[in-house]
C-alpha positions as CSV (number, residue, x, y, z in Angstrom):
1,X,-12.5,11.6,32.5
2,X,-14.7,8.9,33.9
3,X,-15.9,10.6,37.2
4,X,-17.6,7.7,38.9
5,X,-16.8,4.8,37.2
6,X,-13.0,3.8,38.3
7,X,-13.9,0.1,37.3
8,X,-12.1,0.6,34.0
9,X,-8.0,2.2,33.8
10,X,-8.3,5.7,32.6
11,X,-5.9,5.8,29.2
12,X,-5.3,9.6,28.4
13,X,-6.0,13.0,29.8
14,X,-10.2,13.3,28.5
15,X,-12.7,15.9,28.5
16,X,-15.9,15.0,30.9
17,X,-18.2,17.4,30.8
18,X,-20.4,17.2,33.3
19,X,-17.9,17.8,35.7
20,X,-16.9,21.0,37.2
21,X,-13.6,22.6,38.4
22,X,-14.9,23.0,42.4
23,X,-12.5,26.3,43.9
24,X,-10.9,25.8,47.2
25,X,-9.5,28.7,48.1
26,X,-8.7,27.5,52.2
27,X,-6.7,24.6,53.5
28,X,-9.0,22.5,55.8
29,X,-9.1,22.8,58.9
30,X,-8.6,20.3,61.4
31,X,-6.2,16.9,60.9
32,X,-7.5,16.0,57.3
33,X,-8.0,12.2,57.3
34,X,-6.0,9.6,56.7
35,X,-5.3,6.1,56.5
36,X,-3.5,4.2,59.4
37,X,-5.2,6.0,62.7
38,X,-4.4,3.3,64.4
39,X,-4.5,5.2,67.6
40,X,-8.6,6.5,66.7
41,X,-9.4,3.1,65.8
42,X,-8.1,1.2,69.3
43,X,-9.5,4.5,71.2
44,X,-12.8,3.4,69.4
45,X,-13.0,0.3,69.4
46,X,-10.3,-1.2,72.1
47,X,-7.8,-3.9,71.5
48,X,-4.0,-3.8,71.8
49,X,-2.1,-2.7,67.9
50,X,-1.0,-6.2,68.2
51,X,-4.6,-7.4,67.9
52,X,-5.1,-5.1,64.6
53,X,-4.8,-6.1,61.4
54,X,-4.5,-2.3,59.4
55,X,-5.7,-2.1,56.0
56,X,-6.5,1.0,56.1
57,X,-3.5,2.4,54.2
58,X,-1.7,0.9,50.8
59,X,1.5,-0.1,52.5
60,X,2.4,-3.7,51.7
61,X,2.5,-5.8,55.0
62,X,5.1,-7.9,53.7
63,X,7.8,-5.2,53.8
64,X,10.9,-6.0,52.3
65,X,13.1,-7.8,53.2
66,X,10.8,-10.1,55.7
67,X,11.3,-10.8,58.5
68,X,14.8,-10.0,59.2
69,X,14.9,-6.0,60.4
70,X,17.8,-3.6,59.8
71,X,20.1,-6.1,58.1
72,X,23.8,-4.8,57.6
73,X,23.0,-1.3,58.3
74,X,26.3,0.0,59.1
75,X,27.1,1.7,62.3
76,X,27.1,5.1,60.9
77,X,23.8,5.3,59.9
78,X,23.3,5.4,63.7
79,X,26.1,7.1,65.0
80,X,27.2,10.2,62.3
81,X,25.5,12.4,60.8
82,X,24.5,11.7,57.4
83,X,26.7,12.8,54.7
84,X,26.5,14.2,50.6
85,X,27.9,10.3,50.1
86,X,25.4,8.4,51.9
87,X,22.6,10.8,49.9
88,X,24.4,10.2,47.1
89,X,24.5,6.7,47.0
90,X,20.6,6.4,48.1
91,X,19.7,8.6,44.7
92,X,21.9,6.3,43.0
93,X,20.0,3.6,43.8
94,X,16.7,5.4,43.5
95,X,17.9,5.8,39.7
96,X,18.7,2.4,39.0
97,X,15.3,2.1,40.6
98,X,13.2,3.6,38.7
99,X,14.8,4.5,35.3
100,X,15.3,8.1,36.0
101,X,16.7,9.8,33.1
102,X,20.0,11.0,33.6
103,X,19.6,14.6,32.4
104,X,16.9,14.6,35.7
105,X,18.2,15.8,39.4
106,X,16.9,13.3,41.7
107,X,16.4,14.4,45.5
108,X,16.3,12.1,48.6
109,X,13.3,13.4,50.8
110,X,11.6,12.2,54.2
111,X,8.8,10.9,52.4
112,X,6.9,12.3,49.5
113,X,5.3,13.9,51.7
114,X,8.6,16.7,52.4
115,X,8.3,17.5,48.8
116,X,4.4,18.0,48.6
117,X,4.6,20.5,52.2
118,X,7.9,22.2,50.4
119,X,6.6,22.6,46.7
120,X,3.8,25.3,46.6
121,X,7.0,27.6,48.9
122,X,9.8,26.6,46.2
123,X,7.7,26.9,43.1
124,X,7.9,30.5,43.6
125,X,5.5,33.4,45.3
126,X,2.2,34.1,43.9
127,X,2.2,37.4,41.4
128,X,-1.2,38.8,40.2
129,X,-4.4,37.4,41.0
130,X,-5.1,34.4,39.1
131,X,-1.8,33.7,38.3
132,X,-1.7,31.0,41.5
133,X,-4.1,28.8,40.6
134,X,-3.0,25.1,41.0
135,X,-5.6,22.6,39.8
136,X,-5.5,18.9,41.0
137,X,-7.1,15.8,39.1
138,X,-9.1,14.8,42.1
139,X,-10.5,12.9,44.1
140,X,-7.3,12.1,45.6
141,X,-4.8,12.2,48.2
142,X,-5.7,15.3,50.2
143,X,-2.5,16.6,51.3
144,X,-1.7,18.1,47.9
145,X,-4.6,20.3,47.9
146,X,-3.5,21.3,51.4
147,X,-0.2,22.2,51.1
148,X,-1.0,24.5,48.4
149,X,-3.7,26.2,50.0
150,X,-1.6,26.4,53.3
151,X,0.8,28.8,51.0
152,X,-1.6,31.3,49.8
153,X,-2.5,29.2,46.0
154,X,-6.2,29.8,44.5
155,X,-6.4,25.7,44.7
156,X,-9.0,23.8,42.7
157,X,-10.3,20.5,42.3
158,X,-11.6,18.7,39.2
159,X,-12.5,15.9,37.4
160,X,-12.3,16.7,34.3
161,X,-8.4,16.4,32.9
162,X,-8.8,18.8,30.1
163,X,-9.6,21.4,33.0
164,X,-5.9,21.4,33.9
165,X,-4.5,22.6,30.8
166,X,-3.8,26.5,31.4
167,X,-3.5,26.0,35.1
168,X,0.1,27.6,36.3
169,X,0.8,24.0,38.3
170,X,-1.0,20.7,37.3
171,X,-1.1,18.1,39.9
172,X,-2.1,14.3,38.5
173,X,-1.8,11.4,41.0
174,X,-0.6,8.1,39.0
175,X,-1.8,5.6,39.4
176,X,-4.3,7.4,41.8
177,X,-5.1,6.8,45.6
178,X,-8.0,5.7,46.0
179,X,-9.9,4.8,42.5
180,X,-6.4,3.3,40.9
181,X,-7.1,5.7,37.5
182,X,-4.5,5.5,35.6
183,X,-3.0,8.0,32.9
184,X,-0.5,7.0,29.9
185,X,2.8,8.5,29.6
186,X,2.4,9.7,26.4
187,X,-1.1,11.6,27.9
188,X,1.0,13.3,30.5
189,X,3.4,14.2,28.6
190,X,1.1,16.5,26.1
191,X,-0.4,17.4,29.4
192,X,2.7,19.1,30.7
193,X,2.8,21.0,26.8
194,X,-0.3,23.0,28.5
195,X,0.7,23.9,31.8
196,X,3.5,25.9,33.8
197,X,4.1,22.9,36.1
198,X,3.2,19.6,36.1
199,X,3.7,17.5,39.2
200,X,2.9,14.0,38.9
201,X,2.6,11.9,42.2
202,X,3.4,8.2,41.5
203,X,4.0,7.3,45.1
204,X,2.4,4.1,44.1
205,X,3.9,3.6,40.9
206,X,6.1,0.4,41.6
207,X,3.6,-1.3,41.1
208,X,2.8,-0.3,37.5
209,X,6.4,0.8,36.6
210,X,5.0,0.9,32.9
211,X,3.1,4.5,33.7
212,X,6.3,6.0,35.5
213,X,7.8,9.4,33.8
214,X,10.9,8.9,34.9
215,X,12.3,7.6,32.0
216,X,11.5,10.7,30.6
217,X,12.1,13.1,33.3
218,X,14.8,14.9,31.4
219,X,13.0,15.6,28.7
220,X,10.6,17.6,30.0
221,X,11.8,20.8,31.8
222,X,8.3,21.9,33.5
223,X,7.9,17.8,35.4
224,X,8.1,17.0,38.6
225,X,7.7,13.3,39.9
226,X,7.4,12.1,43.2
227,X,7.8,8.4,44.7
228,X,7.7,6.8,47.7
229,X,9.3,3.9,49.4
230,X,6.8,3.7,51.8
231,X,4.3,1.6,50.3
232,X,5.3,-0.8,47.8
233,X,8.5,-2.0,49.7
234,X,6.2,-1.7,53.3
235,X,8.7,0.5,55.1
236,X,6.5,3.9,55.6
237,X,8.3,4.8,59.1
238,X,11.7,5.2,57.4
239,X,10.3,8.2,55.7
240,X,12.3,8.0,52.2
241,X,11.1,9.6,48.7
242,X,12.0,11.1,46.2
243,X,11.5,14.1,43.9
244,X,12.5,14.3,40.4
245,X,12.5,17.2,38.0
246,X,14.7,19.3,36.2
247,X,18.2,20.6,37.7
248,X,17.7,23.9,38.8
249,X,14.2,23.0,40.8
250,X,15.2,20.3,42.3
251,X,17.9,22.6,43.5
252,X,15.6,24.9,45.3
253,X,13.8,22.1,46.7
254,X,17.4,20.7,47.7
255,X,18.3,24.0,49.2
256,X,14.2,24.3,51.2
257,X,14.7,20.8,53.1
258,X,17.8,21.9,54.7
259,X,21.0,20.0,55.5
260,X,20.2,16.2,57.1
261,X,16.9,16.0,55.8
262,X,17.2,12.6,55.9
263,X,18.0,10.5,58.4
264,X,21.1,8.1,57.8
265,X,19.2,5.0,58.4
266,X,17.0,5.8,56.3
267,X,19.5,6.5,53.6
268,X,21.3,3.2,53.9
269,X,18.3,0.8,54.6
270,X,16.4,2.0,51.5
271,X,19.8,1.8,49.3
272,X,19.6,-1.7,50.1
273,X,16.0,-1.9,49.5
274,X,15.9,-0.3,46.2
275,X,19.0,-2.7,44.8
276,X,17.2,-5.6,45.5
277,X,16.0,-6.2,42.2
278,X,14.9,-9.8,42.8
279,X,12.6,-8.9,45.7
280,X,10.5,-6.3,43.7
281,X,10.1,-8.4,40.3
282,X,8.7,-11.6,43.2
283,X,6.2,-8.6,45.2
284,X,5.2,-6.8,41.9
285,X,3.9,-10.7,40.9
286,X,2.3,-11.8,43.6
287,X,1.1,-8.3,44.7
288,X,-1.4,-8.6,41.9
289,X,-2.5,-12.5,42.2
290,X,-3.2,-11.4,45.9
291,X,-5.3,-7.8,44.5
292,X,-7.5,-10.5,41.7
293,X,-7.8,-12.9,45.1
294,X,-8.8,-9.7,47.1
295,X,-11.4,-8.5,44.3
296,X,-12.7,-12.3,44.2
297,X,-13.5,-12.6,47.9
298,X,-14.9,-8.6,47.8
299,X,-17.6,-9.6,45.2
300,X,-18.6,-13.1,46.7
301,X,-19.5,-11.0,49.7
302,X,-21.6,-8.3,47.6
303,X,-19.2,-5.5,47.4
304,X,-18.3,-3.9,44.2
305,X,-15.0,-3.3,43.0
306,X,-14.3,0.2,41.3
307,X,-10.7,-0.2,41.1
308,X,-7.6,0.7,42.5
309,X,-3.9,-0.4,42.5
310,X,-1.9,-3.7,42.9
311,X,-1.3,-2.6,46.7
312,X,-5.4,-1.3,47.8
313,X,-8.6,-2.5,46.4
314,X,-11.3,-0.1,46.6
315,X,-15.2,-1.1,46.7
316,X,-18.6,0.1,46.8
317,X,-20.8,-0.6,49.6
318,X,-22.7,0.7,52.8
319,X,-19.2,1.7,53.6
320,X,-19.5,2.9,56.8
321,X,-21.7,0.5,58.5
322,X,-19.3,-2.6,56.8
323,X,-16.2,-0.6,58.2
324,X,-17.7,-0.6,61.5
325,X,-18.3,-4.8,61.6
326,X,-14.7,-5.1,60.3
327,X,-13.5,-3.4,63.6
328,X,-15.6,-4.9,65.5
329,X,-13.1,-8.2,64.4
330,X,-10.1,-5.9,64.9
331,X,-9.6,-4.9,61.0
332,X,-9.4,-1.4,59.9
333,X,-10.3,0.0,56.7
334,X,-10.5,3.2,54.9
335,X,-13.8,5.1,54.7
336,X,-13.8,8.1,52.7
337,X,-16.2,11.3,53.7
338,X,-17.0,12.7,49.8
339,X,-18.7,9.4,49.1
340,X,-20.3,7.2,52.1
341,X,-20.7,4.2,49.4
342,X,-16.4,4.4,49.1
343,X,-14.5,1.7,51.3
344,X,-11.0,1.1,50.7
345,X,-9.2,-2.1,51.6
346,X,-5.5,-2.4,51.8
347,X,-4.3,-6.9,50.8
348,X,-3.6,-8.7,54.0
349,X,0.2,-9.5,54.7
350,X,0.0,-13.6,55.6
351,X,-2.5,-16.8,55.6
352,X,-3.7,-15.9,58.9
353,X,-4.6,-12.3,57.9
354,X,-6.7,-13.6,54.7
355,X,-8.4,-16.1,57.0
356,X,-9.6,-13.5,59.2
357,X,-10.9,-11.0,56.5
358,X,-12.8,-13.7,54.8
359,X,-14.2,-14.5,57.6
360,X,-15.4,-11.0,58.7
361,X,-16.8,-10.2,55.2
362,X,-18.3,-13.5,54.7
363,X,-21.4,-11.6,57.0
364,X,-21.8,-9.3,54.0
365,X,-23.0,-12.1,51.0
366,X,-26.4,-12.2,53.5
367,X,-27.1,-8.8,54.0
């Protein structure tokens, strides 16, 4: 696999190699960084969060529906707690949704993130030595490598896809945070053929519903998919995913998150938002005019786009000092620590919002 070169969509599961598996036997320690430290960047840099314009994460900043909040959420979601029905009807929705295939279990979650903290305790303890290794297609998002690590897993890191195959779980992100590589279903698929587990995060996947598995998802008894609300729909403080797989994990990971694991607003709001088919066709469209428009203004000012999805760009450039100007005119971005030349830019929400990025990044076409 293309190691530093995200500019072009990765199309199967390749051999690089130059590229090593790195071992990482320890979860970090310390808070492992994030995007959306909105707290750290006003500590830093002052201003109110009303004066902030975060695009620091890949959460769309026109959430659905805009700008009306809560709309017919019915008083029970408030008042009760929630029930087998009101779960029911969410994964219902989250079916429709997505296409799951209806041999697959489907699991409401608080976020993606409950299934990637639960999933190295449900996928069973560690027998001999060697026998939990978990390798993760990487760079990506971090918490995967964490959780795993925090359970006792041998956890490694590479960049070359054909070094999963033998691994006891596979993790693949798809498409990934941050470079936006991208990995055919037919790819995965043969990938899962080689492995004891493969988990395969498309938490941004809505916006390239083409690459999603979970058509498939019952026809593969060793896949597990994730996908989040959060992002493409803009609502990450409900804290709704999903986890999809065959029947009898998905039980265990049922049975791990406990009774009321979600929260009944939750539930019922991203029913709603997941039914309205109208609104995701419009946002899928002009999520990627609005990426092409982003990429546009990025290379006027001398940045270089490597790639990324319909809902974060990501560039190369002195990424820490042009991170540092963009706060200095209230905007956050994401900077990542493996490579200073990385900056990450989530697409503003409204006219206003454009007008004040191009004006802080029009410094950069001078320097």
């Amino acid at each position: 696999m293309p190691s530093a070169a995200p500019e072009s969509a990765r199309t199967e599961i390749e051999t690089e190699a130059e590229t090593a598996t790195v071992p990482n036997a320890e979860a970090p320690a310390g808070p492992r960084e994030h995007g959306g430290d909105m707290g750290a960047a006003m500590a830093r840099h002052g201003g109110p969060r009303s004066a902030w314009i975060d695009l620091s994460t890949g959460i769309n900043r026109r959430a659905w529906p805009s700008p009306a909040p809560l709309p017919g959420l019915p008083p029970e979601a408030l008042t009760a707690l929630p029930d087998e029905a009101m779960q029911a009807r969410c994964e219902a929705a989250a079916r429709e949704a997505y296409g799951i295939d209806a041999e697959a279990a489907c699991l409401a979650m608080a976020g993606a993130q409950a299934a990637i903290g639960l999933l190295p305790r449900v996928l069973g303890p560690l027998s001999a030595p060697g026998q939990g290794a978990v390798r993760i297609l990487g760079p990506t998002y971090n918490e995967h490598a964490a959780a795993f690590a925090a359970e006792g897993w041998q956890v490694e890191e590479t960049r070359d896809g054909a070094a999963l195959a033998g691994a006891r779980v596979a993790v693949v992100v798809n498409p990934n945070n941050p470079d936006g590589s991208r990995h055919e279903p037919t790819a995965l698929r043969a990938l899962a053929g080689t492995v004891g587990t493969l988990i395969v995060d498309e938490s941004f996947g809505d916006v390239a519903p083409e690459l999603s598995l979970c058509p498939l998802a019952g026809q593969i008894g060793n896949l597990i998919i994730l996908r989040s609300l959060g992002k493409f729909y803009g609502l990450a403080g409900l804290r709704l995913g999903f986890a999809v797989g065959p029947q009898a994990l998905i039980a265990g990971l049922r049975a791990a998150a406990g009774p009321w694991a979600v929260s009944g607003p939750a539930l019922s709001y991203g029913a709603m938002a997941l039914r309205d088919r109208a609104w995701a066709l419009a946002t899928r469209a002009r999520l990627a005019g609005e990426a092409a428009r982003l990429d546009a203004l990025a290379e006027a000012c001398g940045l270089e786009p490597l790639g990324g999805t319909d809902l974060f760009r990501l560039y190369r450039t002195d990424a820490l000092a042009l991170r540092e100007r963009l706060a200095a005119a209230r905007i956050w971005t994401r900077a990542f620590g493996y490579d200073p030349r990385w900056l990450r830019l989530g697409l503003p929400g409204s006219a206003a919002e454009w007008q004040r990025l191009e004006a802080a990044l029009a410094p950069a076409a001078s320097t």
